[in-house]
LOFI-395379 format. One record per residue (C-alpha): residue number from 1; chain; x, y, z. Coordinates in steps of 0.05 Angstrom, whole numbers. Example, Ala and Ser with C-alpha at 12.3 -4.5 7.8 and 13.67 -1.06 7.14 Angstrom:
// LOFI-395379
[node 1,A,[246,-90,156]]
[node 2,A,[273,-21,143]]
***
This chain:
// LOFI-395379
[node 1,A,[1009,1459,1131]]
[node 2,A,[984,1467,1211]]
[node 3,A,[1054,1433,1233]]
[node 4,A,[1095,1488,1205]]
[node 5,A,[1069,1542,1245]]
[node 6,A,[1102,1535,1306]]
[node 7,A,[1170,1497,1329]]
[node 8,A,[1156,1425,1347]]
[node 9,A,[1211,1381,1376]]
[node 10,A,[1155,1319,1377]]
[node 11,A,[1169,1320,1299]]
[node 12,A,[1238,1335,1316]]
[node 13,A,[1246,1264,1325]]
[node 14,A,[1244,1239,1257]]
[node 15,A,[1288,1277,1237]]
[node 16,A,[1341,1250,1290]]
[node 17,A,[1315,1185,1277]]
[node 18,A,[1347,1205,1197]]
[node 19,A,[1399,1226,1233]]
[node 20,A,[1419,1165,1283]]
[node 21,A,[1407,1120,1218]]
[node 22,A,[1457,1139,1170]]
[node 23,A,[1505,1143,1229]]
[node 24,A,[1490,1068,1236]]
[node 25,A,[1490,1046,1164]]
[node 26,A,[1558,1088,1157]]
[node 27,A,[1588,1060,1224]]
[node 28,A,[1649,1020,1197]]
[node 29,A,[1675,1094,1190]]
[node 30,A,[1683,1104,1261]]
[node 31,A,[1736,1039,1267]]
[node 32,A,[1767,1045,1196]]
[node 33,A,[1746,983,1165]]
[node 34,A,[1709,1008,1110]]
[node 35,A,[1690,976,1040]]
[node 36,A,[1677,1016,987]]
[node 37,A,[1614,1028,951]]
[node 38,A,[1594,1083,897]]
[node 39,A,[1521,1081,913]]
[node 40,A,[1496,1146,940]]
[node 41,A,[1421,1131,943]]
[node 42,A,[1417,1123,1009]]
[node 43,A,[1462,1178,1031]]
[node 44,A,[1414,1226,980]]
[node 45,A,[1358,1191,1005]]
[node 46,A,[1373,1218,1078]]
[node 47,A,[1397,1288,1060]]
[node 48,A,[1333,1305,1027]]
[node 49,A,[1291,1280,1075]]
[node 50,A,[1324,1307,1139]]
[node 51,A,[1331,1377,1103]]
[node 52,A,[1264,1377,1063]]
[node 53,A,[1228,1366,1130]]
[node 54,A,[1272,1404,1174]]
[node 55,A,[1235,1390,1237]]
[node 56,A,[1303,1409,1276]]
[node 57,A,[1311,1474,1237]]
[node 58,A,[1279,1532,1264]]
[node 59,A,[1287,1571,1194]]
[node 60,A,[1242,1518,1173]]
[node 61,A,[1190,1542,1205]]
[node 62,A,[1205,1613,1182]]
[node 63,A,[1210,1602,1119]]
[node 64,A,[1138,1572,1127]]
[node 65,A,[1113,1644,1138]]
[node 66,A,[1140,1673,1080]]
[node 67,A,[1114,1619,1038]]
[node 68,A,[1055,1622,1066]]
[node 69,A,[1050,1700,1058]]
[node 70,A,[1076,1695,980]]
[node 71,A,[1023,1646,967]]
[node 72,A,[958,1692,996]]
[node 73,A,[993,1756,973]]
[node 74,A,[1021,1739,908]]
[node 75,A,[1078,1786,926]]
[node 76,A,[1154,1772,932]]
[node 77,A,[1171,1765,998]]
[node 78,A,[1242,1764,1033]]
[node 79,A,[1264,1712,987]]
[node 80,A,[1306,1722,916]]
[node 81,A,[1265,1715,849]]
[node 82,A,[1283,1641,840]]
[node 83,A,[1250,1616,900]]
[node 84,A,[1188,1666,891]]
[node 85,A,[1173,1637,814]]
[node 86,A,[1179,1562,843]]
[node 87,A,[1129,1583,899]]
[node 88,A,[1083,1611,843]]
[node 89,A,[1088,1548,798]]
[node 90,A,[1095,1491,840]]
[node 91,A,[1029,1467,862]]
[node 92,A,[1014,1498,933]]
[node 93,A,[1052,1459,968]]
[node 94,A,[1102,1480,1028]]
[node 95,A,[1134,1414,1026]]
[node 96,A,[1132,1410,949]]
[node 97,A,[1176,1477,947]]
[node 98,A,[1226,1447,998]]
[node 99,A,[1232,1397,956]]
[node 100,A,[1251,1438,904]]
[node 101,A,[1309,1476,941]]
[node 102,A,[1336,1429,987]]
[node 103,A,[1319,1365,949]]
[node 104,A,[1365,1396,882]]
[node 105,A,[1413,1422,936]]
[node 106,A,[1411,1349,967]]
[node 107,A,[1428,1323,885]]
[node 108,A,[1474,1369,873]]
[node 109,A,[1520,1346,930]]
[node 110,A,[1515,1271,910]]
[node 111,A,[1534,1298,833]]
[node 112,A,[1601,1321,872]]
[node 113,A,[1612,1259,907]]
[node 114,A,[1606,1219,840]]
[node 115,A,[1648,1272,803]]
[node 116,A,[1698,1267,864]]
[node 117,A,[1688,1189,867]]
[node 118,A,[1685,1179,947]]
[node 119,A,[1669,1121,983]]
[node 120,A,[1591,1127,996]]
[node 121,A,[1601,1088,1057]]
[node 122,A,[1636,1140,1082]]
[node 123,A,[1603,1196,1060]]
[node 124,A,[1543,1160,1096]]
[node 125,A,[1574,1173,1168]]
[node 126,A,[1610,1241,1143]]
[node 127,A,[1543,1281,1124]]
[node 128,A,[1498,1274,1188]]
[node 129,A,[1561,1294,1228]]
[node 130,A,[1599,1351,1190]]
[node 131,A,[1534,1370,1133]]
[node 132,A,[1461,1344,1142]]
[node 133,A,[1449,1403,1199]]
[node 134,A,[1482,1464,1151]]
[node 135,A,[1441,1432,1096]]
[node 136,A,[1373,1441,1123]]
[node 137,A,[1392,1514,1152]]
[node 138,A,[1374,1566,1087]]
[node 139,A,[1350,1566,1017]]
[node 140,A,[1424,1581,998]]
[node 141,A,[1443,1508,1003]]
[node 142,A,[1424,1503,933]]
[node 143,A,[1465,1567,919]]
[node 144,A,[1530,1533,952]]
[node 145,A,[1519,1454,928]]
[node 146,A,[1504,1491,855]]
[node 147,A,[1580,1529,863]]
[node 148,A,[1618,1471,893]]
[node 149,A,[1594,1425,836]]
[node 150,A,[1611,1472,785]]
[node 151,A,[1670,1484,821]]
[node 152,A,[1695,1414,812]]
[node 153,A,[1667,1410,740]]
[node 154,A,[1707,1467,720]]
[node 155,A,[1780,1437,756]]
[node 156,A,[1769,1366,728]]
[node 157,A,[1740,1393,647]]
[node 158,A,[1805,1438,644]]
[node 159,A,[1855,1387,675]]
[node 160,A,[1818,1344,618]]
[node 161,A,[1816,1403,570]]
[node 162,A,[1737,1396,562]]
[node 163,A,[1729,1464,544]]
[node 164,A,[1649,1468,538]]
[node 165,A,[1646,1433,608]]
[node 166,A,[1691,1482,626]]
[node 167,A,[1639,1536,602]]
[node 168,A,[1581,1504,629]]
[node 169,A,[1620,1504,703]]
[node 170,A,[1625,1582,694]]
[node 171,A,[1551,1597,676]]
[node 172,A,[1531,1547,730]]
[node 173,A,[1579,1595,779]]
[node 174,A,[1547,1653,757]]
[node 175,A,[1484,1629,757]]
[node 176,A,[1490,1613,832]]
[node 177,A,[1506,1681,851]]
[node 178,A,[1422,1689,845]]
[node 179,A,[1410,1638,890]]
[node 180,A,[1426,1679,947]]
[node 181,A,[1447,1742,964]]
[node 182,A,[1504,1727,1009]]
[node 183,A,[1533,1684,958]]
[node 184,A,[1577,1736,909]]
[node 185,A,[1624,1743,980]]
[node 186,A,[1637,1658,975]]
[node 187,A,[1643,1659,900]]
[node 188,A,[1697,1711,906]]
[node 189,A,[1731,1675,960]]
[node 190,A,[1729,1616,909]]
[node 191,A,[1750,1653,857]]
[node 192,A,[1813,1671,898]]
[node 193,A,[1823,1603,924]]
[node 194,A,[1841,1584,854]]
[node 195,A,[1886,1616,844]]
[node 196,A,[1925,1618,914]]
[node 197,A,[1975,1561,926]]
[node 198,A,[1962,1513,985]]
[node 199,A,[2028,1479,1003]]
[node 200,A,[2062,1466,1076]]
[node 201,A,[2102,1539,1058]]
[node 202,A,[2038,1576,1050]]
[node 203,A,[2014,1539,1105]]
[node 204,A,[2057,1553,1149]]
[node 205,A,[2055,1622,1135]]
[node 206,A,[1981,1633,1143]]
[node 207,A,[1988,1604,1209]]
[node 208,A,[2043,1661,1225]]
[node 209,A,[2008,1720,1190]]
[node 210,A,[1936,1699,1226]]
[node 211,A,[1941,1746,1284]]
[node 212,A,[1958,1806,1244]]
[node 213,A,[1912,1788,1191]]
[node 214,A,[1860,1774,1253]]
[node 215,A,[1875,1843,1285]]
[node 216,A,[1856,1876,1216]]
[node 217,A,[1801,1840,1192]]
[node 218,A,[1754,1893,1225]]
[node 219,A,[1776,1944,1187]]
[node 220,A,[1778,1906,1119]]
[node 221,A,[1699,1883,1131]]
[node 222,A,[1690,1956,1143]]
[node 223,A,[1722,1978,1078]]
[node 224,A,[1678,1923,1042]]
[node 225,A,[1619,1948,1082]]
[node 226,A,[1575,1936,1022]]
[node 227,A,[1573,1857,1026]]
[node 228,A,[1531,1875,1090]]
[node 229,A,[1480,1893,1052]]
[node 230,A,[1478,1833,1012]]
[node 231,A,[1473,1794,1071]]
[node 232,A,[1438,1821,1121]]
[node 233,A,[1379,1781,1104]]
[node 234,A,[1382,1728,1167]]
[node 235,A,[1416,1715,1226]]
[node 236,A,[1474,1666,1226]]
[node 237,A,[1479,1611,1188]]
[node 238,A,[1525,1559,1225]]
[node 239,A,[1484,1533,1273]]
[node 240,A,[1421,1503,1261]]
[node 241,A,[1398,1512,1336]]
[node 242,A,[1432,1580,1340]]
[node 243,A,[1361,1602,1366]]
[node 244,A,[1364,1555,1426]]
[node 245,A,[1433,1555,1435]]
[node 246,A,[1417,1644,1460]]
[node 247,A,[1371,1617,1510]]
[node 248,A,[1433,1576,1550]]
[node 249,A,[1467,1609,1607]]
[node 250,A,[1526,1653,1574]]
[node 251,A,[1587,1600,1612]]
[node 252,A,[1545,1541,1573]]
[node 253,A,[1548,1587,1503]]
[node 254,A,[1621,1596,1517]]
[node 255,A,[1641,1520,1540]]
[node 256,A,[1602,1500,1477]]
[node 257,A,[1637,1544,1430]]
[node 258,A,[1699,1529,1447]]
[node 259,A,[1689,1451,1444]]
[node 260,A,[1667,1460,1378]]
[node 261,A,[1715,1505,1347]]
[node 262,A,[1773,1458,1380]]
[node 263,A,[1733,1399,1339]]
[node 264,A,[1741,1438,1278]]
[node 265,A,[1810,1456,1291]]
[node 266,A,[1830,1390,1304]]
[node 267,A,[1800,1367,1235]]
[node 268,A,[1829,1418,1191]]
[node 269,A,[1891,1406,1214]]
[node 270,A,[1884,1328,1207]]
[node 271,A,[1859,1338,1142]]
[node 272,A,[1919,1389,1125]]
[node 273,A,[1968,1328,1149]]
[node 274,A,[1931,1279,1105]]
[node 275,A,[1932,1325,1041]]
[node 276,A,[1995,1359,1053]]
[node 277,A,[2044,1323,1094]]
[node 278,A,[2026,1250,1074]]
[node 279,A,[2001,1268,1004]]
[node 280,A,[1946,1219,1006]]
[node 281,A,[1932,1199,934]]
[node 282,A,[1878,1249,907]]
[node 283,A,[1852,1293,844]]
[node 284,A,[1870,1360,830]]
[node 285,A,[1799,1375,842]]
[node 286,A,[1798,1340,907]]
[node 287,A,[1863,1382,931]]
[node 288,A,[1822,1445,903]]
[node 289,A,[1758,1431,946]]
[node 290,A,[1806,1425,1007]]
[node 291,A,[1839,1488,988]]
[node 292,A,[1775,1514,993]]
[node 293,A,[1747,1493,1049]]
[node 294,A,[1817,1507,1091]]
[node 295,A,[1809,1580,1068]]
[node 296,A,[1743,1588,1078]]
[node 297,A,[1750,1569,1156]]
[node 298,A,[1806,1608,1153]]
[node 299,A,[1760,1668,1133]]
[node 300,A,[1710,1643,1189]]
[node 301,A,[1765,1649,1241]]
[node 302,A,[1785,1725,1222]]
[node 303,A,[1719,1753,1243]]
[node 304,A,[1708,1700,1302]]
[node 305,A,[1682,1745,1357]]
[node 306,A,[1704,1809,1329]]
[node 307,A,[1647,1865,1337]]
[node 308,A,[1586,1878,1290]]
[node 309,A,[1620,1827,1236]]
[node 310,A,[1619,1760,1278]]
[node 311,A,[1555,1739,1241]]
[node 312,A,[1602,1745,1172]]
[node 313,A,[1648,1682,1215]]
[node 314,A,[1579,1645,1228]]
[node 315,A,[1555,1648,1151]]
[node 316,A,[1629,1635,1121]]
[node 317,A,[1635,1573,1165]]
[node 318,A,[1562,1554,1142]]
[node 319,A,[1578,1555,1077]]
[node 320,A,[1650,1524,1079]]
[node 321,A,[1612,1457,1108]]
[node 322,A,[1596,1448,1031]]
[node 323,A,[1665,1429,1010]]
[node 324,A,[1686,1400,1091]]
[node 325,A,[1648,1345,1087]]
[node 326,A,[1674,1324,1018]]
[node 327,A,[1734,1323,1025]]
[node 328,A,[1733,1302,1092]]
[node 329,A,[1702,1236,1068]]
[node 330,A,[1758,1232,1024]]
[node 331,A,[1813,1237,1084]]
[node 332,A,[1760,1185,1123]]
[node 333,A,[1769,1141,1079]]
[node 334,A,[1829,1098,1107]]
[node 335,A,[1812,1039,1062]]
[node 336,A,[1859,1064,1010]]
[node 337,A,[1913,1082,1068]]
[node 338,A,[1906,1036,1126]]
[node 339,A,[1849,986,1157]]
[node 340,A,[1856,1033,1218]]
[node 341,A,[1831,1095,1252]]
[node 342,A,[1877,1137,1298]]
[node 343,A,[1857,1164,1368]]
[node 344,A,[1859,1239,1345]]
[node 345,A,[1811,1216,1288]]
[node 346,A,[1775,1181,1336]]
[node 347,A,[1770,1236,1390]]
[node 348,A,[1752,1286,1325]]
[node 349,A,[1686,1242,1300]]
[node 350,A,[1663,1226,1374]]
[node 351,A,[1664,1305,1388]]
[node 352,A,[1625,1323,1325]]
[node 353,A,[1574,1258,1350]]
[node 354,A,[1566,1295,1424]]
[node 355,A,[1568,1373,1385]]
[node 356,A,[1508,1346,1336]]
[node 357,A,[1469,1297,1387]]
[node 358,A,[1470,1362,1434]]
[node 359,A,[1440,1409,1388]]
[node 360,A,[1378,1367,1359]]
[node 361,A,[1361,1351,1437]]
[node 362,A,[1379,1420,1450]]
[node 363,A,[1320,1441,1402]]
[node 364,A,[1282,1376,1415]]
[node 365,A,[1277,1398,1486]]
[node 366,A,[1260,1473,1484]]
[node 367,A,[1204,1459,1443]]
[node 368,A,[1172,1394,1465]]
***
């Protein structure tokens, strides 16, 4: 397919088009006056189609090449076994085998929602702002919505003592540790996560032991020097326009940056308030995917900037998006709390608008 082999920010367009769409079906979100709904065909219909397409991804047009090779060569290339068997028996079809990945990847986070039971209304304005852009970036995504389902499976089947379920969550863990060769370091983390308490005490003291912990993390990556080879298959995963983003004068890299790791900040710790301090009604398996995702950005912000392992920040960041925008949707969703949105939450959903409208025109732009 001729419109793969280059970057196009023409077709960039329907794919912000996606975007700007479920923004405005999901709009109550911004003011708090949300009803509630539990249908998440709409919200799955726009995943897959703004990932599956991935006009705004340049990986998407990578990942053209390999297909493209694997098809005229037979051979495995670059990619893990999984994706090579689809390519060889799926009809030839580059689309076809995006499909495949992203489209189950797209499923498999609507499965969570359902399993999590958040307001598709929200989780309509939630994804294009804090998911749809991670979602579209690497044939992981079906690695990471595959372990954050089975993640929740496996909290709410042994709360409920459905021990099979139970089972079935760990084989479906285990089986996504194929999906991607990066993902045995985020199925460890989860692993941990389980079993580390999230309260304001331990809270608290993660915030106080961050520097030191920050000041080694160097040294620990070194020690586990291994994952790197696991990894070192692409270049960072957190930004979908990380490519354009190099070609920026350095002060508009930095400026950048920083207003969108103060965004972040800004939501973790309003969702920390919301699931700690106000104890907002919730499932143990809503609490765990928070736990989660707090530790995961937690792990992002160790190796922010340090040398040779700030790429290992980039991908754990990537990957925590998974479980963000969950239960971020669930903290968004102030019918159950109050018909009202604060300024802070305010000020945090305008500056993920400005961080996400930037990038696709970044791209859009460079390559018009």
């Amino acid at each position: 397919m001729d419109i793969y082999s280059h970057y196009n920010g023409k077709l960039g367009l329907i794919c912000f088009a996606i975007y700007l769409v479920m923004l405005f079906v999901g709009r109550r979100t911004f003011s708090g006056a949300i009803s509630q709904s539990r249908n998440y065909w709409f919200v799955f219909l726009g995943m897959a189609l703004y990932s599956v397409l991935g006009f705004l991804e340049p990986d998407t047009y990578h990942y053209f090449r390999v297909y493209d090779e694997m098809i005229a060569t037979g051979f495995q290339v670059y990619v893990e076994s999984f994706f090579y068997w689809l390519a060889m028996h799926l009809p030839h079809s580059y689309v076809l085998w995006r499909f495949a990945i992203w489209g189950t990847a797209s499923f498999l986070m609507i499965k969570s929602a359902k399993v999590l039971d958040l307001n598709a209304n929200v989780l309509c304005f939630m994804v294009p702002l804090l998911f749809i852009n991670q979602l579209a970036v690497t044939r992981g995504a079906i690695g990471l919505a595959l372990m954050v389902f089975c993640a929740i499976l496996f909290v709410q089947s042994l709360e409920k003592k459905k021990f099979l379920l139970v089972l079935v969550a760990i084989l479906g863990i285990f089986a996504s540790s194929f999906l991607h060769k990066s993902m045995i370091i985020f199925i460890v983390i989860l692993v941990v996560s389980y079993f580390i308490p999230l309260n304001k005490r331990t809270f608290i003291v993660s915030l106080i032991l961050f520097p030191f912990l920050y000041a080694a993390a160097l040294q620990l990556f070194q020690n586990f020097s291994f994952f790197i080879e696991l990894s070192e298959e692409q270049e960072s995963l957190i930004s979908t326009y990380q490519m354009s983003e190099k070609k920026e004068l350095n002060v508009n890299g930095v400026i950048i940056t920083i207003f969108e790791k103060t965004v972040l900040l800004l939501l973790v710790f309003n969702l920390t308030k919301k699931f700690l301090y106000d104890k907002i009604e919730s499932t143990k398996a809503q609490r765990f995917i928070y736990k989660y995702a707090y530790i995961m950005i937690y792990v992002s912000f160790l190796f922010l900037g340090q040398e040779v392992s700030n790429w290992v920040s980039n991908r754990t960041l990537h990957a925590a998006s998974f479980a963000l925008v969950l239960c971020a949707t669930q903290c968004f969703d102030t019918d159950k709390v109050k018909n009202s949105r604060t300024v802070i939450e305010k000020a945090i959903l305008i500056g993920f608008i400005i961080l996400t409208v930037w990038k696709q025109f970044s791209f859009m732009r460079s390559y018009w």
